[in-house]
C-alpha positions as CSV (number, residue, x, y, z in Angstrom):
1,X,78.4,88.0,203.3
2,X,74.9,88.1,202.0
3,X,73.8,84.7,200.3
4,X,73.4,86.0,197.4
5,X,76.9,87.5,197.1
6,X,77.8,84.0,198.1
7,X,75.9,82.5,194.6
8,X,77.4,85.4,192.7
9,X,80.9,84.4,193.6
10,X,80.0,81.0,192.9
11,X,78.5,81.1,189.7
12,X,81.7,84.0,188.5
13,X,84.2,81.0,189.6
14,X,82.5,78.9,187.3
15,X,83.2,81.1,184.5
16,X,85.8,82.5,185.5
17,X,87.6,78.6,185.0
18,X,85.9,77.9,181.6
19,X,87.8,81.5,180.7
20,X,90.9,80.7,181.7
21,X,90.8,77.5,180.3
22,X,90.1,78.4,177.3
23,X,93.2,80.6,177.3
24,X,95.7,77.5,177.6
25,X,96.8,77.7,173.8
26,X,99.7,79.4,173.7
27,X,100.3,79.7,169.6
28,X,100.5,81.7,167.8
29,X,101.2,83.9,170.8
30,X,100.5,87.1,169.0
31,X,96.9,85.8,169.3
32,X,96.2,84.2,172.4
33,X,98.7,86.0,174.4
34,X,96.7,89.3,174.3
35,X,93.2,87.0,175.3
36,X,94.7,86.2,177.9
37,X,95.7,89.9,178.9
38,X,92.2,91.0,178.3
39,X,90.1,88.2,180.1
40,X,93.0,88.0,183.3
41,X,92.5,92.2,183.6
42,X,89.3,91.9,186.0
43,X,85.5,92.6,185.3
44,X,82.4,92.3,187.0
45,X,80.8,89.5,185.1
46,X,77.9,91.2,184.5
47,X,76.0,90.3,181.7
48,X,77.0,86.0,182.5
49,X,75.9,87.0,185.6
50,X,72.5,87.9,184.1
51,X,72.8,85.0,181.8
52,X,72.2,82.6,184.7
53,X,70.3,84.4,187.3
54,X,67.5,84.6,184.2
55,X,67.8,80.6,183.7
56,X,67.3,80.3,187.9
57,X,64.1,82.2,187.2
58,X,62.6,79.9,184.9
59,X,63.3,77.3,188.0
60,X,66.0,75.4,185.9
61,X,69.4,74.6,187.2
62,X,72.0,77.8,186.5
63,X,74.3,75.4,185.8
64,X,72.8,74.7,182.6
65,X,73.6,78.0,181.0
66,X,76.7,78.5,182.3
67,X,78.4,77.9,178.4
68,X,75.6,80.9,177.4
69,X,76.9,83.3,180.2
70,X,80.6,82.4,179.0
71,X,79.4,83.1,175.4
72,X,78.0,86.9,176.7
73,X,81.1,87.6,178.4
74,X,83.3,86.3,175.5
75,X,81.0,89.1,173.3
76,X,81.4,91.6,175.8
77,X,85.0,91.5,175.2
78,X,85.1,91.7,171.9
79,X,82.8,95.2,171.8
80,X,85.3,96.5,173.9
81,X,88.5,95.7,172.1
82,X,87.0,97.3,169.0
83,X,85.5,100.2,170.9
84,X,88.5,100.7,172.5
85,X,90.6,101.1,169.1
86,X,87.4,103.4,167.5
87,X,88.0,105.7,170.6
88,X,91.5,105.4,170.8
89,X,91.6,104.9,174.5
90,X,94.7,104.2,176.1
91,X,93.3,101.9,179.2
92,X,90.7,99.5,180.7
93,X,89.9,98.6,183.8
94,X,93.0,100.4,184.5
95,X,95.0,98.7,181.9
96,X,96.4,99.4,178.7
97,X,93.8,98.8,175.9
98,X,94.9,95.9,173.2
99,X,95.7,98.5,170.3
100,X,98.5,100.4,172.9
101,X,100.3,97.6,174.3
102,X,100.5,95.9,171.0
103,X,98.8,97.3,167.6
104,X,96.1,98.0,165.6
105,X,96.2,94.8,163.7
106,X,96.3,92.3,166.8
107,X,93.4,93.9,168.6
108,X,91.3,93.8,165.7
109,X,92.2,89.9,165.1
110,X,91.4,89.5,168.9
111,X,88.2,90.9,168.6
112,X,87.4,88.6,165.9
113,X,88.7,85.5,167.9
114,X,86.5,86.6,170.5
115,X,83.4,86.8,168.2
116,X,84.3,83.5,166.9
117,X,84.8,81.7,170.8
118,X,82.0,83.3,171.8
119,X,79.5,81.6,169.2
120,X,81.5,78.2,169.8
121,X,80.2,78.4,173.5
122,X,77.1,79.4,172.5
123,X,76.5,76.1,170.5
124,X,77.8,73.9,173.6
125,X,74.5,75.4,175.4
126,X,72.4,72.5,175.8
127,X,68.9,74.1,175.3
128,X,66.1,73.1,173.6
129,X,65.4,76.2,172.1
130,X,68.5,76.6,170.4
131,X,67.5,78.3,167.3
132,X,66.0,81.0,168.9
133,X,68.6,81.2,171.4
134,X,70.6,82.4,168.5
135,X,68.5,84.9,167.0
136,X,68.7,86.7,170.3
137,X,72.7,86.6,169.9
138,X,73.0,87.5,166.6
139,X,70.4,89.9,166.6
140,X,71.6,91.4,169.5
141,X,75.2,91.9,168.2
142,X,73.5,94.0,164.8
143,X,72.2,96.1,167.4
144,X,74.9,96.4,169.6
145,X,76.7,97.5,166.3
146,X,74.0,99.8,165.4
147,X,74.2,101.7,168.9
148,X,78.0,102.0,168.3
149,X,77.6,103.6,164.9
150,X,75.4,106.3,166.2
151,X,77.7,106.8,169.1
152,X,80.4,108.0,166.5
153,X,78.2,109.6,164.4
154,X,76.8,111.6,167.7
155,X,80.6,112.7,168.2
156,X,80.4,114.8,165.1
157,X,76.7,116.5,166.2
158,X,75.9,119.2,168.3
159,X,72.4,118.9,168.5
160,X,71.5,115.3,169.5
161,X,68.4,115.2,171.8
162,X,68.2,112.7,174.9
163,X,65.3,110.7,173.1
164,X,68.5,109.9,170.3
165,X,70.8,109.2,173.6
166,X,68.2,106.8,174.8
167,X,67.7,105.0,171.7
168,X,71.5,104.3,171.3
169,X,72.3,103.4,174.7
170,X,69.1,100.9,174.5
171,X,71.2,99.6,171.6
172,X,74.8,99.6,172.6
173,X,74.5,99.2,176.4
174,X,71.3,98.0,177.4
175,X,70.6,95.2,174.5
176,X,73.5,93.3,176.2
177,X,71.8,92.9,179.2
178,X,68.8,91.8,177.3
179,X,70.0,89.2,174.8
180,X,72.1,87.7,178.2
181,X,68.5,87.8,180.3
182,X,67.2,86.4,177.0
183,X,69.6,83.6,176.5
184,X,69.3,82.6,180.1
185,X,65.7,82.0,180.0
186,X,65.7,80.1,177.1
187,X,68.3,78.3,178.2
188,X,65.8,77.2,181.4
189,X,62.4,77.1,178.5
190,X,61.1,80.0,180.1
191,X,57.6,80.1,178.4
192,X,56.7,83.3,176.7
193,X,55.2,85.8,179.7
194,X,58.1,85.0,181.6
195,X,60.7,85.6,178.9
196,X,59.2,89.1,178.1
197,X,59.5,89.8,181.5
198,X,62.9,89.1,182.2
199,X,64.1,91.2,179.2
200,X,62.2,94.0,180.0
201,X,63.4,94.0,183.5
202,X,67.2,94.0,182.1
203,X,66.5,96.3,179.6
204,X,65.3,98.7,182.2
205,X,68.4,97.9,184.2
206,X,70.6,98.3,181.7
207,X,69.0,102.1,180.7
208,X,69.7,102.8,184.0
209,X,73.6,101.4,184.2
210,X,74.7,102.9,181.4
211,X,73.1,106.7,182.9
212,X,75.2,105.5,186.0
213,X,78.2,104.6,183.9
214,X,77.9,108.4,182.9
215,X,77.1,109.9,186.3
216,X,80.6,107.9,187.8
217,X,82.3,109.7,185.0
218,X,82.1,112.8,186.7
219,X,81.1,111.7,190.3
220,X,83.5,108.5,190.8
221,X,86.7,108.2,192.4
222,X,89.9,108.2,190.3
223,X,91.2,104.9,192.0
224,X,88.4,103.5,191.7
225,X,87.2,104.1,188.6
226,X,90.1,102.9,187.2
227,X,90.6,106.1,184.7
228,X,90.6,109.5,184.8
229,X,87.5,111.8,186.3
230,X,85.9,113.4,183.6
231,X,87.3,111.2,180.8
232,X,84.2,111.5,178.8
233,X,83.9,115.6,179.1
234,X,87.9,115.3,177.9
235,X,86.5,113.0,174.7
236,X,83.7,115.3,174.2
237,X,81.1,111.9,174.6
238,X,77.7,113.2,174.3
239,X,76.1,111.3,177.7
240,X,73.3,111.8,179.3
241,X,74.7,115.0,181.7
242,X,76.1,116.5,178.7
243,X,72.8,116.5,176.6
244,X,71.1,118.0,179.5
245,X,73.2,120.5,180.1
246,X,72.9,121.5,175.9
247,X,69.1,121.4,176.7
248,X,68.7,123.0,180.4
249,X,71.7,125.7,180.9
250,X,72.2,129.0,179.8
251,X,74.8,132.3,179.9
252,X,78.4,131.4,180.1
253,X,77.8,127.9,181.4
254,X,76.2,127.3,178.3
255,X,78.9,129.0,176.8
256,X,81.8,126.8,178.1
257,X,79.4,123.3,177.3
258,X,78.9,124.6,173.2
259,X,82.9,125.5,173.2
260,X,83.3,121.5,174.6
261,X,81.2,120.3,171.8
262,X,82.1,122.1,169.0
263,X,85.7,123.6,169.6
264,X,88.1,120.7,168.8
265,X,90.7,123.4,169.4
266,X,90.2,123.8,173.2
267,X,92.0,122.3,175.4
268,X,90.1,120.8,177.7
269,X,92.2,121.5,181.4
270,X,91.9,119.4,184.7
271,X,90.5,123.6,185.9
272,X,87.4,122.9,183.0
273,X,86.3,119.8,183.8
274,X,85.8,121.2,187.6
275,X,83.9,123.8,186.3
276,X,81.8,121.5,183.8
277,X,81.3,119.4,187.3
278,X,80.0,122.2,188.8
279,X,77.8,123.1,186.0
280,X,75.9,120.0,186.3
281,X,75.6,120.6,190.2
282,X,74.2,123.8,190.5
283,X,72.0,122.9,187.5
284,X,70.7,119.9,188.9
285,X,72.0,118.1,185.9
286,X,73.4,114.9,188.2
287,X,70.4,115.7,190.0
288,X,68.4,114.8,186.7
289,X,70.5,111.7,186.1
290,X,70.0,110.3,189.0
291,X,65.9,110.8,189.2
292,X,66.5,108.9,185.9
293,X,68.2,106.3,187.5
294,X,65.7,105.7,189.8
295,X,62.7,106.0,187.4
296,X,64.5,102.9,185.1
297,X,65.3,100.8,187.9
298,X,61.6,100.3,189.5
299,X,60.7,99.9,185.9
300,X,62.7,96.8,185.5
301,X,61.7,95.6,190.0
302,X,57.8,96.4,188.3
303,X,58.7,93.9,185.7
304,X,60.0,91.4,188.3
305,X,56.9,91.6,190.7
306,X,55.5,89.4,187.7
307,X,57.3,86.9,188.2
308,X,56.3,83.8,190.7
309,X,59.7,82.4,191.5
310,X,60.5,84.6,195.0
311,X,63.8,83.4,195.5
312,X,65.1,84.4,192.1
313,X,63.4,87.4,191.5
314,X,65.0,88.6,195.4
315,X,68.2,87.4,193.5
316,X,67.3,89.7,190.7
317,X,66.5,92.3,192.8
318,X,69.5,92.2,194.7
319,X,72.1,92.3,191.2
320,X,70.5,95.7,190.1
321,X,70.9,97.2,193.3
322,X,74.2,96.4,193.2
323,X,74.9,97.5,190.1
324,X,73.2,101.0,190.7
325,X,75.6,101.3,194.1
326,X,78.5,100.5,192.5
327,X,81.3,103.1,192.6
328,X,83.1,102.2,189.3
């Protein structure tokens, strides 16, 4: 186990036991019962992960902003308890979603109970910067918002352009990992240089996530991915490999991608999303995603190599790889 696997496990134990404590109520039970689904279902702990190893960086203890990373993951939560009843989805990490196992009306008031925890952990941050800590929170959930508006409204288009699919994913997917890098160095004072640097390099990181998020859509194994292959060709989402292919393919491959996106009527068979797979193969569409990958993650490592602190910034180094080799 590499040392820095071992200070990842560490630092998600330590939130990881503020979570669960904070799940101890137990009325009304029709509102902490389903918290306590959600936050026991698993997760990676990415964006508190980012939280700290950002305050590390500034050379201040991680321990400091470990309130802030349980504030981020609180957040987190609460965007996907809401997207999750916008979509309609029936699981999560392999779970049921909030809206199917109860209703409508509960996951809605659990998203808002997460909102509202995650700002009370956000004040227990002792930082010295705290005003501007929360300008980067509460700025960041407008645009978090603002990404997930133009995700729904991109459902109902057939011409959106990968410079519109950039610009929402900055907002929805990638501005999380900002506002936590963000929060993390202000948490540790981090003066201005090295505050710009460490959202840029998780901005970049997160680009480049949320194009792998898409790419294990298609390329991931069921088991491990927790749902279905091709669950976003099946909800007609317009990522990154789909936008290509609108852009790059022609004939009766191009045929089959229109009928996807503007056919509600079609059902979309376990046979068509094989053929949609192989579409983006031969076409060097996953070929595409994965150049992109690449080109967004040595934008965020140029972004480290400005930072001083070695042992952090090999940290740094080593989350984003990890997150590009994941396989869910």
């Amino acid at each position: 186990m590499s040392d820095h696997y071992g200070v990842y496990l560490n630092f998600k134990k330590k939130i990881d036991d503020i979570l669960f404590s904070l799940i101890d109520r137990k009325y009304p039970a029709t509102l902490y019962e389903p918290i306590r689904y959600l936050l026991s279902s698993g997760g990676k702990r990415i964006r508190p992960m980012m939280v700290m190893f950002a305050c590390e960086a500034t050379g201040e203890d991680p321990e400091k902003s470990v309130n802030a990373a349980v504030a981020m993951e609180l957040l987190h939560n609460f965007t996907l308890v809401h997207d999750d009843i916008m979509d309609n989805a029936n699981t999560r990490r392999g779970f049921q979603t909030i809206h199917k196992k109860w209703n409508e009306n509960v996951a809605i008031l659990t998203g808002d109970l997460l909102i509202g925890l995650a700002y009370k952990y956000l004040f227990k941050t002792e930082t010295l910067r705290l005003k501007e800590t929360a300008d980067e929170f509460t700025g960041g959930i407008i645009e978090v918002c603002e990404g997930q508006s133009f995700d729904k409204e991109f459902e109902e288009r057939d011409n959106v352009t990968l410079d519109e699919y950039m610009m929402m994913i900055n907002k929805k997917t990638a501005k999380m990992l900002e506002i936590s890098a963000a929060i993390g160095a202000l948490t540790g004072n981090a003066d201005k240089d090295l505050l710009n640097n460490l959202k840029k390099f998780a901005m970049n990181t997160g680009l480049a996530f949320q194009i792998q998020d898409d790419l294990l859509d298609i390329t991931a194994d069921e088991s491990e991915l927790g749902k279905k292959i091709g669950g976003d060709i099946l909800e007609r989402k317009k990522t990154f490999l789909l936008i290509k292919a609108t852009e790059t393919v022609s004939g009766a491959d191009r045929n089959l991608i229109m009928d996807i996106i503007n056919r509600p009527d079609l059902n979309i068979s376990d046979e068509i999303i094989l053929q949609v797979k192989d579409i983006y193969i031969k076409q060097g569409i996953t070929e595409a995603a994965r150049s992109e990958i690449e080109i967004f993650t040595n934008k965020a490592d140029d972004y480290l190599s400005n930072i001083k602190n070695n042992s952090s910034v090999d940290r740094l180094k080593w989350f984003s790889a990890m997150l590009m080799e994941r396989k869910f």
